[in-house]
C-alpha positions in Angstrom: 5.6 -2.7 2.5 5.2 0.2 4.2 6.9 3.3 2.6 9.0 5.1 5.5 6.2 7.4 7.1 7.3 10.9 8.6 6.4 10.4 12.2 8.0 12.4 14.9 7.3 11.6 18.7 8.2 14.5 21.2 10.2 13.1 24.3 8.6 12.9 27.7 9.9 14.6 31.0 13.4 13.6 31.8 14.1 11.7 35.3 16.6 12.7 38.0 19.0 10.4 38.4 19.7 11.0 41.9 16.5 8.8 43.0 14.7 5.6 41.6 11.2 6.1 40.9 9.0 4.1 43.5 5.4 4.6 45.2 7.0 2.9 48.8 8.9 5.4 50.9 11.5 3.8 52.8 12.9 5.4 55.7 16.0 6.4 52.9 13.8 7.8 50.7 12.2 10.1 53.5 15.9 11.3 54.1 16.7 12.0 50.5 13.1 13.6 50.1 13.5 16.1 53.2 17.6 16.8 52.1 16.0 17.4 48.6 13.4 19.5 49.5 15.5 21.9 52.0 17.8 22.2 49.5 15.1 23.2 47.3 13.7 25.5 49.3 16.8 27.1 49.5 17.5 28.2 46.0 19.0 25.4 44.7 18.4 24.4 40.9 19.2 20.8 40.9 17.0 20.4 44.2 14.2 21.9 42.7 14.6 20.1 39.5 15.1 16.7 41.2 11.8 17.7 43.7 9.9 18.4 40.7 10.3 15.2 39.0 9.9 13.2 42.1 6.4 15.4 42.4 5.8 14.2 38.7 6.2 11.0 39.1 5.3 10.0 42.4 8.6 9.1 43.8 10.5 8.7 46.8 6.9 8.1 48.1 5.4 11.6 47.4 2.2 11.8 45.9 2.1 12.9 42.7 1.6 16.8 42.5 1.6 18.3 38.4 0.4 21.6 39.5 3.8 21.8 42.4 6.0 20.4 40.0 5.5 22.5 37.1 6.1 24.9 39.9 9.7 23.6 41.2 10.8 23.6 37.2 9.9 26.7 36.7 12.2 27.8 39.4 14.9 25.7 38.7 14.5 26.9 34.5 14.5 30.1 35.8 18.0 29.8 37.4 18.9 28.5 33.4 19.1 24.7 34.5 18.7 22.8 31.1 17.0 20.0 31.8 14.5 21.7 34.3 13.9 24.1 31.0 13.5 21.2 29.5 10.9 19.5 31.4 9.0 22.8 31.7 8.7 23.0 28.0 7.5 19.6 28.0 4.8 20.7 30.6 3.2 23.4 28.6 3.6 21.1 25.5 1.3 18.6 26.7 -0.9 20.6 29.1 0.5 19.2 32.0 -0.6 21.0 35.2 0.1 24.1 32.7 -2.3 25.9 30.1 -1.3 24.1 26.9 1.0 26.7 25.3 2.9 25.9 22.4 4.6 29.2 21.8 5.8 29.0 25.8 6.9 25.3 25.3 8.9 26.4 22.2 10.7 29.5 24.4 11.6 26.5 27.0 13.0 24.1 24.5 15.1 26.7 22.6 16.6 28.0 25.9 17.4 24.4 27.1 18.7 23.5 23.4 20.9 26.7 23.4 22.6 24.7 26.3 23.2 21.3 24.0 20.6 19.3 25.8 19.7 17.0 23.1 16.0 16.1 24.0 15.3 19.8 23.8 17.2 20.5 20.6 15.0 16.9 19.0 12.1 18.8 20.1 12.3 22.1 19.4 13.3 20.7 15.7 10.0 18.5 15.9 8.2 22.2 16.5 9.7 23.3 13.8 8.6 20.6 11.3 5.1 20.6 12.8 4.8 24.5 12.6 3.8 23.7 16.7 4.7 26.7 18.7 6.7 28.7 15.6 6.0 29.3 11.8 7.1 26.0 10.4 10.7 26.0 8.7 12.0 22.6 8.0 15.2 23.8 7.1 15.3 25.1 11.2 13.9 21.9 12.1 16.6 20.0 10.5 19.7 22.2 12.1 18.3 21.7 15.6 17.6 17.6 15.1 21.1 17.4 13.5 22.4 19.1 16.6 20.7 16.2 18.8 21.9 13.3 16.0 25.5 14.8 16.1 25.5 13.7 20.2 23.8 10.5 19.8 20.3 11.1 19.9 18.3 8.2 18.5 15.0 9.7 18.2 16.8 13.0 16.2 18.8 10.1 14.0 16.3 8.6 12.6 14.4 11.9 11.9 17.5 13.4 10.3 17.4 10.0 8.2 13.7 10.6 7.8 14.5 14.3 6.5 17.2 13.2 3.6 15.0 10.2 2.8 11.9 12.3 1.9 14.1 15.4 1.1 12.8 17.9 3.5 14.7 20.2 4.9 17.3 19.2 2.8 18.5 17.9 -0.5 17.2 14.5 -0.8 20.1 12.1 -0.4 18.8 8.2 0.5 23.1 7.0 1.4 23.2 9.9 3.8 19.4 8.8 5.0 20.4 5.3 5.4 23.7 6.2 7.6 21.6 8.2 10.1 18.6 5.2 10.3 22.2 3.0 10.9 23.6 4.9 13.7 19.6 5.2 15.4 19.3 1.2 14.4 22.4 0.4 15.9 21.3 1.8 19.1 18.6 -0.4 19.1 16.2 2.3 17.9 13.3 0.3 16.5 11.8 3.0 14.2 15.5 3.5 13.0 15.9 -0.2 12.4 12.5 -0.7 10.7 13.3 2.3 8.3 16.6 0.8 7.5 15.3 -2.2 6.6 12.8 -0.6 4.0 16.1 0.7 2.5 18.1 -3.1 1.9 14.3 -4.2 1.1 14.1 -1.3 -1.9 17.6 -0.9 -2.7 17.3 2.7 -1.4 20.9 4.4 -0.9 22.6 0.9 -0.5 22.1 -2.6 -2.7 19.2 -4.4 -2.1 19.5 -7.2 0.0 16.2 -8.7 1.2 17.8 -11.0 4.0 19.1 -8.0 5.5 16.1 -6.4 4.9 14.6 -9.2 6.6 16.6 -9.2 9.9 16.4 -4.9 10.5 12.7 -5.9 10.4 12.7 -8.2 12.9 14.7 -6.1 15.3 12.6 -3.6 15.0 9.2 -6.0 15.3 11.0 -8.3 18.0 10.6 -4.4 19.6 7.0 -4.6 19.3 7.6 -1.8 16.3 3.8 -1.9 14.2 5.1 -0.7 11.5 8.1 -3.8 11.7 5.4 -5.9 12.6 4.0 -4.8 9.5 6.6 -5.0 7.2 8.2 -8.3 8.0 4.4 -9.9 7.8 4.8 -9.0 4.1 7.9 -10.6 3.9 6.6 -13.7 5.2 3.8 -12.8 2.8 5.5 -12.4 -0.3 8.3 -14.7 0.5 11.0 -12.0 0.2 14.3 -12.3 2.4 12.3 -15.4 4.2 10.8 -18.6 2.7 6.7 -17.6 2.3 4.9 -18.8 5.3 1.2 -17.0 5.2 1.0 -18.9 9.0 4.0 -16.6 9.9 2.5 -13.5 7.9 -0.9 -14.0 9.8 1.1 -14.0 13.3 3.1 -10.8 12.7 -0.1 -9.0 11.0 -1.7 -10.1 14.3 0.2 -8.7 16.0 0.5 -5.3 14.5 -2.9 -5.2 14.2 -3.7 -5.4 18.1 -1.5 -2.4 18.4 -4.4 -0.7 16.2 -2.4 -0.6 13.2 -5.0 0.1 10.5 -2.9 -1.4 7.3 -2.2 -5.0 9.7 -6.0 -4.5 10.4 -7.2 -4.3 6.8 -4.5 -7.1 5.7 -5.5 -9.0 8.4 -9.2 -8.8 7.6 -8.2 -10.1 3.8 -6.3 -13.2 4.9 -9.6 -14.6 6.7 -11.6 -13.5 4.4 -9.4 -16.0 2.0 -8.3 -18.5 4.5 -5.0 -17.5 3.7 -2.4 -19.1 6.7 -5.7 -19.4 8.5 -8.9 -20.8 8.4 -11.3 -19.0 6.6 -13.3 -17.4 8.6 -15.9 -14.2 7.4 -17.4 -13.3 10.6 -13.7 -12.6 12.0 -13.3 -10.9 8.6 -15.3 -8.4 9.1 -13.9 -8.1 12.6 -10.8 -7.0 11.6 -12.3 -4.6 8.5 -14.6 -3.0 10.6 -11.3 -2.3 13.1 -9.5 -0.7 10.3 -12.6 1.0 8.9 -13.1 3.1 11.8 -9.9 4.2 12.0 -11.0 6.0 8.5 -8.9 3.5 6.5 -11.0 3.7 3.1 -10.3 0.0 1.2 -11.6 -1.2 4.8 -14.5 0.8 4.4 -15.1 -0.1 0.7 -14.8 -4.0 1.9 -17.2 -3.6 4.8 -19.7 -1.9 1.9 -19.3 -5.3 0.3 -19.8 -7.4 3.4 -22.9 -5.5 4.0 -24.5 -5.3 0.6 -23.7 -9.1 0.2 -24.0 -10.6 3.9 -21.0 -12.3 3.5 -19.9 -12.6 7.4 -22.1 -10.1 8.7 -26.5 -10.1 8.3 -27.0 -8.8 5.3 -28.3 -4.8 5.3 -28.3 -2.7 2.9 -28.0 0.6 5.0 -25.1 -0.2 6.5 -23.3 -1.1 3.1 -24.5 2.6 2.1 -23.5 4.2 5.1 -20.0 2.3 4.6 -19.6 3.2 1.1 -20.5 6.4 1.5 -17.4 7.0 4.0 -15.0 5.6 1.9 -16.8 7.7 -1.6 -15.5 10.5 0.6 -12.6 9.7 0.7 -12.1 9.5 -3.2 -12.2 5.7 -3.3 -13.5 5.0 -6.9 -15.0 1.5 -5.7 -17.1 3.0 -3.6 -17.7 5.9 -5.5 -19.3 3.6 -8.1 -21.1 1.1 -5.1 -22.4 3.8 -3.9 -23.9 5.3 -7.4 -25.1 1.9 -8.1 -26.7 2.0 -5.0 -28.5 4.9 -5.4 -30.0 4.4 -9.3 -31.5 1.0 -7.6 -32.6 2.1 -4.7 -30.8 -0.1 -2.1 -30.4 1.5 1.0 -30.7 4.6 0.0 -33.9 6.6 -1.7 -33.5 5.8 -5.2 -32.3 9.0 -6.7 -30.7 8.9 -10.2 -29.5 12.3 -10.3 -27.4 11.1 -7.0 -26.1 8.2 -8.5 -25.1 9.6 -11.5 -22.9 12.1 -9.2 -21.3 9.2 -7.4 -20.6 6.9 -10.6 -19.0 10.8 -12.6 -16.8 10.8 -9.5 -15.5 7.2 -9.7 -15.6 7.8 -13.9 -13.1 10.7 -13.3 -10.8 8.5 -11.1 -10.8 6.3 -14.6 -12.5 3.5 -13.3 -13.8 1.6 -16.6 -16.9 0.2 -14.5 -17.8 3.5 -13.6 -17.4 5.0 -17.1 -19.4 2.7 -18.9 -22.2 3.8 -16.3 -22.1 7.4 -16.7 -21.9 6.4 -20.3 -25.3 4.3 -20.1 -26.4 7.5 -17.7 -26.6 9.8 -20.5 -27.9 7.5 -23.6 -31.0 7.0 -21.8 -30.7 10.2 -19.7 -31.0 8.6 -16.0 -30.3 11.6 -13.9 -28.4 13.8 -17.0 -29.7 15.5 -19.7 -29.1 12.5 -22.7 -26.0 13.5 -24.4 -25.2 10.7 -27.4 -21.2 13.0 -27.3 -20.7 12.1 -23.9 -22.1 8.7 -23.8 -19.7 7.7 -26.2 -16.8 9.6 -25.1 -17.5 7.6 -21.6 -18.8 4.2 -23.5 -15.2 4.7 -25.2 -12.9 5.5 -22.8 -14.4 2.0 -20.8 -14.3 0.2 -23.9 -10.8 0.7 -24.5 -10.0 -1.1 -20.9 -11.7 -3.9 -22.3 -15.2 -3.6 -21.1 -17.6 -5.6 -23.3 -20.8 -3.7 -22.4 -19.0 -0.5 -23.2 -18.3 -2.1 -26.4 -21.0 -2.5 -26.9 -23.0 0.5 -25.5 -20.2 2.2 -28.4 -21.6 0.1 -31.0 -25.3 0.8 -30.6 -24.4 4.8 -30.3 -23.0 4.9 -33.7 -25.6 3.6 -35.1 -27.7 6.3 -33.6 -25.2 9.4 -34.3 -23.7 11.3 -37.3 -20.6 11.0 -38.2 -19.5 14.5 -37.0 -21.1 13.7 -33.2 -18.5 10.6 -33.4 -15.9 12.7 -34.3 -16.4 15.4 -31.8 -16.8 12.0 -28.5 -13.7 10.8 -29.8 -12.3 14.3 -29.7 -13.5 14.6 -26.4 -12.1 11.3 -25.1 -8.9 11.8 -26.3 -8.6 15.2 -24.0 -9.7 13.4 -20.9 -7.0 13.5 -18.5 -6.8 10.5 -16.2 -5.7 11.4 -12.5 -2.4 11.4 -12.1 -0.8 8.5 -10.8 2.1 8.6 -8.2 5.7 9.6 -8.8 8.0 7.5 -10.6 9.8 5.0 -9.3 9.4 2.6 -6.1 6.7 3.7 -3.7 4.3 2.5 -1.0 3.8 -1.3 -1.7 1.0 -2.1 0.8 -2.4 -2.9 -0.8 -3.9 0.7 0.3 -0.8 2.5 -1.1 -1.4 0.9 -4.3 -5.0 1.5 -4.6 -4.4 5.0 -3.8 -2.5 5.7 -7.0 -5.7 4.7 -8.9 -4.9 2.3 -11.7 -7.9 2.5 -13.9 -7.1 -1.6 -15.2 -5.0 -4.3 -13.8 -3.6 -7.5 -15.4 -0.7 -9.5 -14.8 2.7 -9.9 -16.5 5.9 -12.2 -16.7 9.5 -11.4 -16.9 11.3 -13.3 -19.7 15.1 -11.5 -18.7 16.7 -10.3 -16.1 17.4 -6.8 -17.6 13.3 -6.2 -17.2 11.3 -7.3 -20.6 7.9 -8.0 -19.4 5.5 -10.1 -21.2 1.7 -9.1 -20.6 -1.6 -9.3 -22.8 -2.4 -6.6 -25.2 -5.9 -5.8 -23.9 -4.6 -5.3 -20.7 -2.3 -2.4 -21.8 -4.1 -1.1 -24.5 -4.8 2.4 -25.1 -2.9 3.3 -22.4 -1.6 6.7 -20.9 0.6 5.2 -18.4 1.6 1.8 -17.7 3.6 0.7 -14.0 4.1 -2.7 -12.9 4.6 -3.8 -9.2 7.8 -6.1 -9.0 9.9 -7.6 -6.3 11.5 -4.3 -6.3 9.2 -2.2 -6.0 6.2 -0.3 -8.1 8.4 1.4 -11.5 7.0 2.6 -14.5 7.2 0.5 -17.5 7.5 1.7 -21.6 5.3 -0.6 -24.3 7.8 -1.9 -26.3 5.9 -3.6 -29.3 2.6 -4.8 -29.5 0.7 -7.5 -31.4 -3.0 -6.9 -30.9 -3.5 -9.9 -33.5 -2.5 -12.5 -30.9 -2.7 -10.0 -28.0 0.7 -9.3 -26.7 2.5 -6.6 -25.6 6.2 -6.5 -24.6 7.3 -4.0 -21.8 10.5 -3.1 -20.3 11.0 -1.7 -16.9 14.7 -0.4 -15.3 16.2 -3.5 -12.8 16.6 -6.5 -12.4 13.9 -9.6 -12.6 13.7 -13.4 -12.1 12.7 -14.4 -15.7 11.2 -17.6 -16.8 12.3 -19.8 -20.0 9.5 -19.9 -23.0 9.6 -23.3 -25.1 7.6 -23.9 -28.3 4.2 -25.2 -27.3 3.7 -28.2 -29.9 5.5 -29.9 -27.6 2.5 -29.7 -25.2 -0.5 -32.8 -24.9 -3.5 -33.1 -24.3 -4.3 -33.2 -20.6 -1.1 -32.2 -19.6 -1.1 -30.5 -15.7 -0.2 -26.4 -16.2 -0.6 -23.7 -13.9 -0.4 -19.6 -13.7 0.4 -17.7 -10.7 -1.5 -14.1 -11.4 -3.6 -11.4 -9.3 -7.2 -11.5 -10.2 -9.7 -9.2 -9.0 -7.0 -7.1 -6.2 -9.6 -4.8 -5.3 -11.2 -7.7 -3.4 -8.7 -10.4 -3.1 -5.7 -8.4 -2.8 -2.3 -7.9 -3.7 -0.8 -11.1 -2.6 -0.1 -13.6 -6.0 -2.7 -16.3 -6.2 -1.9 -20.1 -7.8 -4.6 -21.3 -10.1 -3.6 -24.9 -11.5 -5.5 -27.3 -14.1 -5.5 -28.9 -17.2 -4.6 -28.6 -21.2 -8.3 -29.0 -22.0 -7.9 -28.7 -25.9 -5.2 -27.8 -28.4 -7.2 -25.1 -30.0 -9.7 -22.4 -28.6 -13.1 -21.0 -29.6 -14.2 -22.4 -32.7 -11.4 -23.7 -33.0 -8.9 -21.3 -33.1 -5.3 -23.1 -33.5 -4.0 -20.1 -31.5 -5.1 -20.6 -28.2 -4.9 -23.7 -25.9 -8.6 -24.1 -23.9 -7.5 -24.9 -20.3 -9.4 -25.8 -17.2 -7.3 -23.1 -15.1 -9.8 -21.3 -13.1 -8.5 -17.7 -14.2 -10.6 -14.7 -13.4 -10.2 -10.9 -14.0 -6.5 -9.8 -13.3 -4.9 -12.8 -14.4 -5.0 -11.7 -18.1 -0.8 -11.8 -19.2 -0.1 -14.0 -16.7 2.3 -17.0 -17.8 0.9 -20.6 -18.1 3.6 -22.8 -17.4 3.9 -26.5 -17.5 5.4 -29.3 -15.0 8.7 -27.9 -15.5 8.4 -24.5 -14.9 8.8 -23.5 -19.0 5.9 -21.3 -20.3 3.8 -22.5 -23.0 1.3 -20.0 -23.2 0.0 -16.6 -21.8 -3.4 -16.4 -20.0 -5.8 -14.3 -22.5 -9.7 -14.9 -22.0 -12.8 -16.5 -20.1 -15.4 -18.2 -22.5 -18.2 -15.5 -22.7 -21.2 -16.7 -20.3 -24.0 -15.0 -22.3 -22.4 -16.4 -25.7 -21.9 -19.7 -23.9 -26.0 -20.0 -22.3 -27.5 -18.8 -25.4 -25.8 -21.3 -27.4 -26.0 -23.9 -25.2 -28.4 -23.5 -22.6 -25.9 -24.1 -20.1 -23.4 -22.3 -17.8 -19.5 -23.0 -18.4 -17.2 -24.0 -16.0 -13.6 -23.2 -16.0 -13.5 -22.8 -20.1 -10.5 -20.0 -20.4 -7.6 -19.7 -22.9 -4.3 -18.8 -23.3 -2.3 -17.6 -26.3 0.4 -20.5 -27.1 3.9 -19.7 -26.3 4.9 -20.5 -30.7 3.0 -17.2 -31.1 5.0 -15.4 -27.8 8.1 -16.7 -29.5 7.4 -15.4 -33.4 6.7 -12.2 -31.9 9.8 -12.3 -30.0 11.8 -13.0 -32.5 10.1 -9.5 -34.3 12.8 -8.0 -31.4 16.5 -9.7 -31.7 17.8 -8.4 -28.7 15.3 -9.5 -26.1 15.1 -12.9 -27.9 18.6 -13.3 -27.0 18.5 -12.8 -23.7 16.0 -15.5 -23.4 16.3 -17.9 -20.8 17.3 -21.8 -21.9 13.7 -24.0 -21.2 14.1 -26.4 -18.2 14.5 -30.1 -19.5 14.6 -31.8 -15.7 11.7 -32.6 -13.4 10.9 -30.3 -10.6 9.0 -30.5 -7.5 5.7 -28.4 -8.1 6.4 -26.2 -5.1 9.3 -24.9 -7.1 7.8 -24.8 -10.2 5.2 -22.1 -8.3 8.5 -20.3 -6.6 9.8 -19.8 -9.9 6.5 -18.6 -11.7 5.7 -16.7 -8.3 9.1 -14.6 -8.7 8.5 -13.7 -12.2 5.1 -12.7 -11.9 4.6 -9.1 -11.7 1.1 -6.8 -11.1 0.3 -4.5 -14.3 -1.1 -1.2 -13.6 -2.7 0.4 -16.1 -3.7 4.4 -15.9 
């Protein structure tokens, strides 16, 4: 979901009450407007207030007049009449029939907020924040909105929520946040209600309660609110607070998204590029990427590289998939960083230049993307567009290899045959200094796919919960060498500890803070031959997302590779990203965790022949041993389902303990 975003909207001019805004002049209106006018004329604030509004707007049948209204407030400010002050301010805020001043609008706002007109104390607190007008001082912005919240201001509500939510201004404090977004929400402020229900949905400064998450949401979307729009879509999405409905997810994405919302766009883009809740469709894809893209959103601008350079949905060019690239690259996205190298050292639409490519692919290597690594490590070995360096091939080679990439491996492998001893010792030296990016700040955080990509997870895998105190199960490789680990939950992203590893059968146990929807383990000689079993994971988010994906198939043999009597060879179609996820059977009980793909090359050479569907999965008599290595997490294990269930509830269940590993 969408984190609660700092966005302040200063208030238009205020309306005179004394008159209804219309274009036709009735022969009433003609009375009112002369009565108005010579009253006006003759010194009278209100008049003049009242005439300049009706000049602003066009009422009473008056042609609207900015340059003589700004005129009639200004007299009537002059005489100290709040909301004329007000509406003056206003004036030279915008630009209105007044040099766009925002030191004068600031002088207007104070002296009409020095009178308790709420708008103008919202506003001039909103200058404040901004730094619009006046030095910025959030601590002064958040005494004047408090001033407008105290008399029932909406707008100044939820910004004072907004202010103890984020801590600005003032001490962060989420109860006192979510009692101001309350008091905004209940006056039907959809922003307020929105924000409020980001706080049941995160369990921030109340308890989390999704269904009441659910319903603020739909208040504020009901409102035509983007960002509720937004947020309840993922709810349908995700199936949190609502049963999952992708039909109902595509309908409110929609219509956030034709209010230009770039997130609903890019979301939007992804579910028909999947046929997710809607027919797949690529040329509408690309529709909806290329919306989001040129609002500078940079995954969009990644994926319409990828349309480009592939044709999938759009003719297939080259250029264009450089030129896209190339916007997001600037915008620090490592994919593209790396496309864009990639594109360079062959040439596609772009001059091949290796020196370029190897500045792109050292960009998206310092974001610690492994891809990207293992190219700046092959870069220097053979010296495409660097001076060969064997130290810093191999410090690159290794710090990909450790993610698990097999050509880093063994790019590695071939170096040390080629380097002394004391040139090994000084890459790994060198390796072990690097300092990943640092990812974002402990703790629950921006859940949308564009949030998540921003933190930079240099390796992704999935996981299982087997309690509901927060002991994760996940695979080895996917965690592996780690410097920090965080795992995306139905609560929220939070960090996760590596509690014990077994790098013999590949698996790790974490543990994160809060509660999770764990899923019972059984022994797994109780499973046959051909028996149905299933994974719900997240393969490959860069391209197909964040939202879990259902792979289902068969026990295909009781051993793996050669044989190996710890794995089970399934016909799953797993893919990158589903590594840790669990395997369960008709019942819902695990029996194994998802571990590898047969190796193509391996698999051609021997055979001459491509393999289809030919993964493994550690069996769950290995999960268990290791569990029992750890007394009080196997007690807390979950008793195996003995009764037949529906399949759709098998997937629920496996759905709600499956959780997205980051790895950093």
């Amino acid at each position: 979901m969408k984190a609660n975003r700092l966005r302040w909207f200063l208030l238009f001019l205020l309306v005179g009450t004394v008159f209804q805004l219309s274009a036709q002049q009735s022969e009433a209106d003609r009375k009112l407007l002369a009565d108005v006018r010579a009253k006006a004329e003759k010194g009278d604030a209100q008049s003049q207030y009242e005439l300049g509004v009706a000049l602003s707007f066009g009422a009473l049948g008056v042609a609207k007049d900015a340059v003589a209204a700004v005129s009639w407030y200004r007299k009537a400010a002059e005489q100290n009449l709040a909301a004329a002050q007000y509406n003056l301010g206003v004036c030279y805020e915008q630009g209105k029939a007044a040099t766009k001043n925002e030191a004068a609008a600031v002088v207007w706002y104070r002296k009409a907020a020095e009178q308790n007109l709420a708008a103008a104390q919202y506003n001039l607190g909103v200058c404040y924040y901004r730094g619009r007008g006046v030095i910025k001082d959030e601590v002064e912005a958040v005494k004047w909105v408090r001033k407008a919240a105290e008399q029932n201001h909406a707008s100044a509500q939820n910004g004072l929520g907004l202010c103890y939510s984020n801590g600005e201004g003032v001490a962060k404090d989420t109860a006192e946040a979510v009692r101001w977004y309350r008091k905004a929400a209940d006056q039907n402020f959809p922003r307020a209600q929105n924000n409020l229900g980001l706080c049941y949905a995160a369990g921030r400064g109340l308890l989390k309660d999704e269904i009441e998450a659910v319903r603020w949401l739909r208040k504020a979307a009901d409102q035509n609110d983007p960002d509720g729009q937004y947020n309840l879509a993922t709810c349908y999405l995700k199936g949190e607070g609502v049963a999952r409905n992708q039909m109902e997810a595509v309908k409110w994405f929609h219509k956030a998204a034709e209010q230009n919302d770039p997130d609903a766009q890019f979301n939007l883009g992804g579910l028909y590029a999947s046929g997710e809740g809607v027919v797949k469709d690529e040329p509408v894809a690309v529709n909806w990427f290329r919306k989001a893209a040129e609002q500078n959103h940079a995954s969009a601008q990644f994926n319409m590289g990828q349309c480009y350079l592939t044709g999938r949905g759009v003719a297939k060019n080259e250029v264009e998939a450089a030129k896209w690239f190339r916007k997001a690259a600037q915008q620090d996205c490592a994919f593209a960083q790396r496309s864009l190298g990639v594109l360079y050292a062959n040439g596609q639409g772009v001059p091949k230049d290796e020196v370029e490519a190897a500045k792109w692919i050292r960009k998206a290597a310092e974001q610690n993307d492994s891809r990207a690594q293992c190219d700046l490590g092959v870069c220097y070995a053979y010296g495409n567009g660097v001076v060969r360096n064997y130290v810093e091939a191999y410090k690159w080679g290794l710090l990909a290899s450790v993610k698990g990439n097999v050509t880093a491996k063994e790019l590695v492998a071939l170096l040390e045959e080629r380097m002394s001893p004391e040139q090994v010792a000084e890459a790994k030296e060198s390796a072990h200094k690097f300092k990943a990016p640092k990812a974002a700040a402990q703790g629950r955080s921006d859940m949308s796919s564009q949030g998540i990509m921003e933190t930079r997870p240099a390796f992704s895998g999935t996981g299982f919960s087997i309690s509901e105190d927060g002991y994760i199960i996940t695979s080895d490789h996917v965690v592996q060498d780690r410097l920090q680990v965080r795992v995306l939950t139905e609560g929220g992203i939070s960090s996760a500890r590596v509690v014990k590893i077994d790098a013999a059968n590949d698996l790790a146990l974490l543990k994160v803070e809060g509660k999770c929807t764990p899923l019972p383990v059984i022994a797994s000689y109780v499973v046959k031959l051909g028996s149905t079993v299933a994974t719900v994971g997240f393969p490959n988010i860069g391209l197909q997302g964040f939202a879990p994906k259902l792979a289902k198939g068969e026990i295909a043999a009781l051993s793996g590779a050669q044989d190996d009597p710890r794995y089970f060879q399934i016909s799953v179609p797993v893919q990158p990203g589903n590594s840790g996820g669990a395997l369960v059977d008709e019942r819902g009980n695990v029996v194994g965790v998802v571990a590898a793909k047969l190796n193509v090359a391996a698999a051609v050479a021997t055979s001459g022949a491509l393999p289809e569907n030919v993964n493994y999965a550690v069996k769950s008599s290995l999960l268990l041993s290791f569990l029992e290595s750890v007394p009080e997490v196997a007690a807390k294990l979950k008793e195996p389902s003995a009764k037949d269930r529906k399949f759709e509830d098998v997937v629920k269940s496996a759905e709600q303990a499956a959780v997205l590993v980051l790895v950093y």
